[in-house]
Backbone as JSON Lines, residues from 0, in Angstrom:
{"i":0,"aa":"X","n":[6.56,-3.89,13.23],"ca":[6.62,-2.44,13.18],"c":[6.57,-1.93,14.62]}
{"i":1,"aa":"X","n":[7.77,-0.84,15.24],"ca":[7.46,-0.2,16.2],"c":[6.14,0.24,16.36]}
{"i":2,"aa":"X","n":[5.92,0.14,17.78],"ca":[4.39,0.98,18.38],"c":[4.58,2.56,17.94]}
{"i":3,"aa":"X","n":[6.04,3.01,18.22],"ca":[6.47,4.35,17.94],"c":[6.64,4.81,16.33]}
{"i":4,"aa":"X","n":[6.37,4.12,15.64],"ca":[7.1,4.25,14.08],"c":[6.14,5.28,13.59]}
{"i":5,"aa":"X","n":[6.51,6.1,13.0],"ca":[5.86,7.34,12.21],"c":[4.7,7.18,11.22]}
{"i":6,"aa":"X","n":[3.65,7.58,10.99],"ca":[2.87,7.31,10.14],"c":[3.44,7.09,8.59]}
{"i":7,"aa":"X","n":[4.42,8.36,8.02],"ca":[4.09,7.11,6.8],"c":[5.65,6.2,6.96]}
{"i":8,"aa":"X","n":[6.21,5.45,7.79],"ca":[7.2,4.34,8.01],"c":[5.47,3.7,7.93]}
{"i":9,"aa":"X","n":[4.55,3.46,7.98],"ca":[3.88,2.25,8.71],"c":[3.11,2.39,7.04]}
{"i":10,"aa":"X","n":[2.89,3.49,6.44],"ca":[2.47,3.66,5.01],"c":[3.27,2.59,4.28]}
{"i":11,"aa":"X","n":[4.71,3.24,4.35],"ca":[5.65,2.93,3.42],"c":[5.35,1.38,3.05]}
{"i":12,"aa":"X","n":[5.67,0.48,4.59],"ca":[5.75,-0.6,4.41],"c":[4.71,-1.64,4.03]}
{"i":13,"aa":"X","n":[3.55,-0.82,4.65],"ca":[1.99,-1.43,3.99],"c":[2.03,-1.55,2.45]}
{"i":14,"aa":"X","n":[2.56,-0.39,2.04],"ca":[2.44,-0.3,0.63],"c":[3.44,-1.36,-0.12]}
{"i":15,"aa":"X","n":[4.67,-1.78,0.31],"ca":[5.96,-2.42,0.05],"c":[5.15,-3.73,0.02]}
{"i":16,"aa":"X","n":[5.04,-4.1,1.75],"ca":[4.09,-5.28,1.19],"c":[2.86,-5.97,0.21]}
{"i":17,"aa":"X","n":[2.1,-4.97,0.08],"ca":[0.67,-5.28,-0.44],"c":[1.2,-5.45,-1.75]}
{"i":18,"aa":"X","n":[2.43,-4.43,-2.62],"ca":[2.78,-4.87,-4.01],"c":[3.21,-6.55,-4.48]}
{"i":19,"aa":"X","n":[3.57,-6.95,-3.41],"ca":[4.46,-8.23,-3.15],"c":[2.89,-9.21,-4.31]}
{"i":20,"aa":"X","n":[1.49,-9.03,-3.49],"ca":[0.68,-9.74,-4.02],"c":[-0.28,-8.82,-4.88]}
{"i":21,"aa":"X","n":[0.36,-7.6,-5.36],"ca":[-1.55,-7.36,-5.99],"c":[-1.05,-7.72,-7.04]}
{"i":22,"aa":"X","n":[-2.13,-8.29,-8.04],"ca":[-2.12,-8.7,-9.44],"c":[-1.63,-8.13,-10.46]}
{"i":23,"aa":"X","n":[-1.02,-8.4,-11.58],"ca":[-0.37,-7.34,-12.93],"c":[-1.85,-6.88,-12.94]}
{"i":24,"aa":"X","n":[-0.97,-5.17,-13.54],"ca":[-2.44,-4.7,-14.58],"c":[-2.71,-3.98,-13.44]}
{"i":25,"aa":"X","n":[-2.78,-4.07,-11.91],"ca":[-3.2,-3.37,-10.68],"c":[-1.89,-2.58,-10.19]}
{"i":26,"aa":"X","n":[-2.88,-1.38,-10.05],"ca":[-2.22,0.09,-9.19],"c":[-2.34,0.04,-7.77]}
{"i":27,"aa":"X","n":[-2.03,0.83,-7.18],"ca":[-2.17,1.25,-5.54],"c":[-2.97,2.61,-5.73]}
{"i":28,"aa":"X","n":[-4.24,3.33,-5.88],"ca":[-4.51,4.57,-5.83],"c":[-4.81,5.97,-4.28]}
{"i":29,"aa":"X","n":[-4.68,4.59,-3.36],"ca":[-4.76,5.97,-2.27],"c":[-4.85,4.93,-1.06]}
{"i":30,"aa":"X","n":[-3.77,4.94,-0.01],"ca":[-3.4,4.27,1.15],"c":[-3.91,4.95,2.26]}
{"i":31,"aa":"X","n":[-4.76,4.94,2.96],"ca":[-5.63,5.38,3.86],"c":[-6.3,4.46,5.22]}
{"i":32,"aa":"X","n":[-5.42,5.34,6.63],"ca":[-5.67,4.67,7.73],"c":[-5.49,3.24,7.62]}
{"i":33,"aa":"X","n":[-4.79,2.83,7.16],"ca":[-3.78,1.29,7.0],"c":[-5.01,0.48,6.33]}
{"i":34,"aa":"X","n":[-5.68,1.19,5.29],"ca":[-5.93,0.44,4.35],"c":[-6.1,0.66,2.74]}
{"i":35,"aa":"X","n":[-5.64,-0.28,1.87],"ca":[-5.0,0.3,0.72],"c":[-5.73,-0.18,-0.56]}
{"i":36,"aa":"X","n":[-6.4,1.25,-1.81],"ca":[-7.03,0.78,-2.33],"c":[-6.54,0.75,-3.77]}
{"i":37,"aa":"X","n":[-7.28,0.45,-4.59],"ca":[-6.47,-0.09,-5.71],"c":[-7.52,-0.53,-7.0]}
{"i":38,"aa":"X","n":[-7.02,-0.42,-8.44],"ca":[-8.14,-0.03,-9.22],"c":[-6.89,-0.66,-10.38]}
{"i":39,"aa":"X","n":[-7.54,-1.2,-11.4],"ca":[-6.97,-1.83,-12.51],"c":[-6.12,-0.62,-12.94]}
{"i":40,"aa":"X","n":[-4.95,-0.78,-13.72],"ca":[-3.9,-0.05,-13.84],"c":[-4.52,0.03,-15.82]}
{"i":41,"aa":"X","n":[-4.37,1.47,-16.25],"ca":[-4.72,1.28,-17.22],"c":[-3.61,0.98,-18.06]}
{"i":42,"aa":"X","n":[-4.32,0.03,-19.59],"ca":[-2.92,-0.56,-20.29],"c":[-2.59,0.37,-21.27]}
């Protein structure tokens, strides 16, 4: 990631990646200062 890249380019891709591994059944609920939290997805 550019040093220059815009806050959410640096969101976006945090978020792109982290889906790659979070578990079925898990959400993303609120991405904050490059860290991303997350809470069982209801079924």
């Amino acid at each position: 990631m550019p040093a220059d890249a815009a806050s959410h380019e640096v969101e976006t891709a945090l978020i792109e990646h982290f889906r790659r591994f979070l578990p079925d059944g898990f959400e993303i609920i609120e991405p904050v200062c490059g860290a991303l939290f997350f809470t069982e997805g209801e079924a």
